[in-house]
C-alpha atoms as an extended CHARMM CRD file, in Angstrom:
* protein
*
        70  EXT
         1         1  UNK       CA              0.0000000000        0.0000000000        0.0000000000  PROA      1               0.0000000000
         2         2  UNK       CA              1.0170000000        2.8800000000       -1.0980000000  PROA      2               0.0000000000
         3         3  UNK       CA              0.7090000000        6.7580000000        0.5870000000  PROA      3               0.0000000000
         4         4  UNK       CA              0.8200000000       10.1360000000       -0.9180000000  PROA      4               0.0000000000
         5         5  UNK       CA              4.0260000000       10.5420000000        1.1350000000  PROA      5               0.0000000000
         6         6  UNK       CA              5.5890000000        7.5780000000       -0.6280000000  PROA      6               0.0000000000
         7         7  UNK       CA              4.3260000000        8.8620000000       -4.3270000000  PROA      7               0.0000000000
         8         8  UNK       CA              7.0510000000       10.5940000000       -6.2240000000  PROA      8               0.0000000000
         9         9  UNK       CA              6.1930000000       14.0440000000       -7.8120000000  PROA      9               0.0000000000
        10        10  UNK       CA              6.4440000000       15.1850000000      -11.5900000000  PROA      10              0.0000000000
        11        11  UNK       CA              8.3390000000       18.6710000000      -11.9220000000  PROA      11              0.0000000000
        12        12  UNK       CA              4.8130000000       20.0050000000      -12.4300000000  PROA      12              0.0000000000
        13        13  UNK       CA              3.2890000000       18.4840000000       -9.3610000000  PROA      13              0.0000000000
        14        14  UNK       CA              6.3090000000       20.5280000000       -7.6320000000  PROA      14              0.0000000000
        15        15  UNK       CA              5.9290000000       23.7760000000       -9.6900000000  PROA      15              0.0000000000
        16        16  UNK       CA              2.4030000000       23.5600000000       -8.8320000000  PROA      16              0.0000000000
        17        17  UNK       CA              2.6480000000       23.0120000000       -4.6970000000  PROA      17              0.0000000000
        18        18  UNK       CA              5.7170000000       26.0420000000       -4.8720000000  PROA      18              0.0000000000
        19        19  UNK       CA              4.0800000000       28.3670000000       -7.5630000000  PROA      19              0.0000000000
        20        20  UNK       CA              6.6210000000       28.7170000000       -9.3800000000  PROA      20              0.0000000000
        21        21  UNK       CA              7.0090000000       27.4470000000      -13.2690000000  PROA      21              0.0000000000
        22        22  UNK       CA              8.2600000000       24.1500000000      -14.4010000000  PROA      22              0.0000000000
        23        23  UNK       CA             10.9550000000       25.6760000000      -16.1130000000  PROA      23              0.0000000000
        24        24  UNK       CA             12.0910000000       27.0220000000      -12.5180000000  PROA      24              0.0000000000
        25        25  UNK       CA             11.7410000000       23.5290000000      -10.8950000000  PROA      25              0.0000000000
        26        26  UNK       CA             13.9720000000       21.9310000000      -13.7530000000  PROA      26              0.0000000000
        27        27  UNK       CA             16.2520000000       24.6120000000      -13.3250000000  PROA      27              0.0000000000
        28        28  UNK       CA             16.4080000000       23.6120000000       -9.8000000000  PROA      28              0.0000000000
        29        29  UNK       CA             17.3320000000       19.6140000000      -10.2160000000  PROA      29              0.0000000000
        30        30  UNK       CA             19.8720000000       20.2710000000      -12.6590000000  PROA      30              0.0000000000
        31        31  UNK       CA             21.7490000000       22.6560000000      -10.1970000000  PROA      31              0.0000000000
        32        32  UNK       CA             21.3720000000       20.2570000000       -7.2880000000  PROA      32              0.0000000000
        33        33  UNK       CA             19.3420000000       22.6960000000       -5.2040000000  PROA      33              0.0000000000
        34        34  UNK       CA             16.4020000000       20.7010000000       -5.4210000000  PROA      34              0.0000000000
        35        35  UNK       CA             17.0750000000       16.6330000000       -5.3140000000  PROA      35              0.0000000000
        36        36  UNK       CA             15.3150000000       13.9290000000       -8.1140000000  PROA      36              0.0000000000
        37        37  UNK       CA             15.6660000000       11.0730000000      -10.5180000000  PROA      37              0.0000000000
        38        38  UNK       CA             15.1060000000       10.4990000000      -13.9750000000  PROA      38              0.0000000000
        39        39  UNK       CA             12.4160000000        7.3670000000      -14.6770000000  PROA      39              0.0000000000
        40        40  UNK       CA             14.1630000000        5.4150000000      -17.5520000000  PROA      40              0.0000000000
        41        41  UNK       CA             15.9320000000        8.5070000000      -18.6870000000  PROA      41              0.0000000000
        42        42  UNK       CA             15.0540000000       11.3970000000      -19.8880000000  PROA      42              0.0000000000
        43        43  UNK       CA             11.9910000000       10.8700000000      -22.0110000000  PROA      43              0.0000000000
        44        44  UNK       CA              9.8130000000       10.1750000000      -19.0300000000  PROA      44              0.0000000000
        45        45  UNK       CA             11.4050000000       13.2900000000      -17.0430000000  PROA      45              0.0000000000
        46        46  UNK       CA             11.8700000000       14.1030000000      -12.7460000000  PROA      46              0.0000000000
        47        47  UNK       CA             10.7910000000       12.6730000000      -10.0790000000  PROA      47              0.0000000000
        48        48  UNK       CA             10.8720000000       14.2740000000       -6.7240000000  PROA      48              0.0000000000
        49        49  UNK       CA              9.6540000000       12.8480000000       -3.6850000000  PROA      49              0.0000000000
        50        50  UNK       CA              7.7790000000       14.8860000000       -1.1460000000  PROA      50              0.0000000000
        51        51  UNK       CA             10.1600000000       14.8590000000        1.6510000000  PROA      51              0.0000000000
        52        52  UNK       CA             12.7710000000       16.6560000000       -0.8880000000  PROA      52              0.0000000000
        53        53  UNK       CA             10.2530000000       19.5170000000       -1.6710000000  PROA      53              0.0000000000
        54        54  UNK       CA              9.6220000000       20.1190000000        1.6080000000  PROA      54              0.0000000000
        55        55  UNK       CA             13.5710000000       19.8260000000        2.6310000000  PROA      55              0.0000000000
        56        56  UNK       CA             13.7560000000       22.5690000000        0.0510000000  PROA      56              0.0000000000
        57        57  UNK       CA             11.1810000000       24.7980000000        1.5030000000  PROA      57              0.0000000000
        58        58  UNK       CA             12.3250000000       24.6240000000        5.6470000000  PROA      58              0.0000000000
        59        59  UNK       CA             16.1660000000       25.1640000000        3.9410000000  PROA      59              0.0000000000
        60        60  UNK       CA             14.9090000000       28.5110000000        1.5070000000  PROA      60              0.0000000000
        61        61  UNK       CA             12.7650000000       29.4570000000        4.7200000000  PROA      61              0.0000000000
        62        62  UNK       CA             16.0010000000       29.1670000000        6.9350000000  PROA      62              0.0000000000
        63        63  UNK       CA             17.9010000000       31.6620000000        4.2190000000  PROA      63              0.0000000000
        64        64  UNK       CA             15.0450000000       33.6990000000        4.5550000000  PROA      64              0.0000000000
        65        65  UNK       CA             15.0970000000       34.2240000000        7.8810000000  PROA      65              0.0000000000
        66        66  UNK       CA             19.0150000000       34.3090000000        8.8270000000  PROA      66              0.0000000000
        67        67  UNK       CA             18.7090000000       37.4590000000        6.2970000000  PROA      67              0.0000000000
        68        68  UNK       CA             16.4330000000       39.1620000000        8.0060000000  PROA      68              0.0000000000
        69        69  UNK       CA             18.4450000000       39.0150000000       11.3600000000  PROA      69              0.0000000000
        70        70  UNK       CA             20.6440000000       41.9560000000       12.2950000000  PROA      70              0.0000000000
């Protein structure tokens, strides 16, 4: 059995939960600052799994706030 915690994301699943374009989220993955895999290479694109987005959202949150301290 399977839970929506266990079901990897497509790069617009992500876009969509972050609002922010596909293009963005790809841009992402191939810089590292966002973590996926390829399904049987590229034709059948990303795959991200929820725990990574939200990794990526508490560490951009983190910047985000040690910026605004004095």
């Amino acid at each position: 059995m399977t839970t929506d915690e266990d079901k990897e994301l497509t790069v617009a699943e992500v876009a969509a939960r972050l609002r922010v374009s596909e293009f963005a989220v790809r841009d992402w993955l191939r810089k590292g600052y966002l973590r996926g895999f390829r399904m049987g290479g590229t034709k059948a694109g990303w795959r991200i799994r929820p725990s990574e987005v939200q990794r990526y959202i508490t560490e951009r949150e983190e910047q985000t706030y040690r910026k605004d301290q004095p």
